[in-house]
C-alpha positions in Angstrom: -41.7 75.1 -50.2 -40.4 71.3 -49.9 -37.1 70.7 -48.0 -36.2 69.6 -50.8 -36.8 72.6 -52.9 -35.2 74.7 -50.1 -31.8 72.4 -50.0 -31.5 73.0 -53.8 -32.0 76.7 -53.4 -29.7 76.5 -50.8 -26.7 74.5 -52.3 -27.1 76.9 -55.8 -26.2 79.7 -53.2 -23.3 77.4 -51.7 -22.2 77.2 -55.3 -22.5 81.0 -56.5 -20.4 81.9 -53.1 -17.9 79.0 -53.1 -15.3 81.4 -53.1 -16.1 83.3 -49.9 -15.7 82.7 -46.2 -18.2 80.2 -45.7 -19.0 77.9 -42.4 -22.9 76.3 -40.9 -23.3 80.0 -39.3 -23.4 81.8 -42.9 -25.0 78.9 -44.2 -27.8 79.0 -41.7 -28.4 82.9 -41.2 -28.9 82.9 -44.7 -31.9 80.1 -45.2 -33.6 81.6 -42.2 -33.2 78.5 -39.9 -31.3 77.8 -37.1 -28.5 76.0 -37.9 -29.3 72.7 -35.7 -33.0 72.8 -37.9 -30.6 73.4 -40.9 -28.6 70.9 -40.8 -30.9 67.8 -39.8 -32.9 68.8 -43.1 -29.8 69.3 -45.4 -28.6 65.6 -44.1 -31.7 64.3 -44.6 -32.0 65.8 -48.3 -28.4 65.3 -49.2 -27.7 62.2 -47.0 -24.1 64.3 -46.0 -23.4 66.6 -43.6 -23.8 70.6 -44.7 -20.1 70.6 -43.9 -19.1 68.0 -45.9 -20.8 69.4 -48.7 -19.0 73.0 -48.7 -15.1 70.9 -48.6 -16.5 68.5 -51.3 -17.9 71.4 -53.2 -14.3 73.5 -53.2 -12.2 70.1 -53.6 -14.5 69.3 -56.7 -14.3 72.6 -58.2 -10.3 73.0 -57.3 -9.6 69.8 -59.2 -11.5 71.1 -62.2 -9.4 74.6 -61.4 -6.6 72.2 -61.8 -7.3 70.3 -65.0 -8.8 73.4 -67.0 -6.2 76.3 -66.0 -2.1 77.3 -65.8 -3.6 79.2 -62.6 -0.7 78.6 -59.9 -1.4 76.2 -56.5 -0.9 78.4 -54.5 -3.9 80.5 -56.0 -6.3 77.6 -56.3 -5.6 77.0 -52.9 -6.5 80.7 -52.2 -9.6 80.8 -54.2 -11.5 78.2 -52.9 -11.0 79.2 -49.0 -8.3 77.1 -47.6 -6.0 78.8 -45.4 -2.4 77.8 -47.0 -1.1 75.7 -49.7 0.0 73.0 -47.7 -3.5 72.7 -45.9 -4.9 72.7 -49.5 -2.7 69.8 -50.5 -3.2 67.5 -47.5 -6.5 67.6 -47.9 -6.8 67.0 -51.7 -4.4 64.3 -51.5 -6.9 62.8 -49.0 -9.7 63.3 -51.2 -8.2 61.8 -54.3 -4.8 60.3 -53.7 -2.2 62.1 -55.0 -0.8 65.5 -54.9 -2.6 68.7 -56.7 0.7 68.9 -58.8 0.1 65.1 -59.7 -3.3 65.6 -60.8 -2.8 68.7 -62.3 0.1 66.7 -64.7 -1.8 63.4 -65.3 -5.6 64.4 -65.0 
């Protein structure tokens, strides 16, 4: 199997298990490879970091949480692993500018 082939294996498993606890530990028990091997391969394949992948994974998904559901912040927030609301907004009003309330209301 190609890295490549083993990155895109890897990120539909990121994907299906968005939702849960993840960090590079998971990540890496669950390809088989250490997690320093891991990650050189996945930024090689990806050109970004595994990391940055998992928050722009949940930030991308959230948003579309936002746009295509009446689901509450707070629960967004919840589902997609961030810790508190308030972390959840700082970091998507990083990402894209504006507050998950504003997006939700002009997206």
């Amino acid at each position: 199997m190609s890295h490549r082939e083993i990155i895109h294996t890897l990120t539909a498993w990121i994907d299906e298990h968005i939702d849960q606890p993840m960090n590079i530990d998971i990540v890496a028990k669950k390809s088989g490879y250490s997690k320093w091997y891991l990650q050189r391969m996945f930024r090689t394949v990806m050109r970004q970091t595994l990391g940055d992948y998992i928050r722009q994974r949940r930030l991308v998904l959230a948003a579309e949480a936002l746009r295509t559901t009446k689901k509450p912040i707070f629960d967004i927030a919840m589902d997609f692993g961030y810790v508190s609301q308030q972390t959840f907004s700082r970091v998507f009003r990083r990402e894209y500018d504006r507050t998950p309330t504003d997006y939700r209301h002009h997206a």
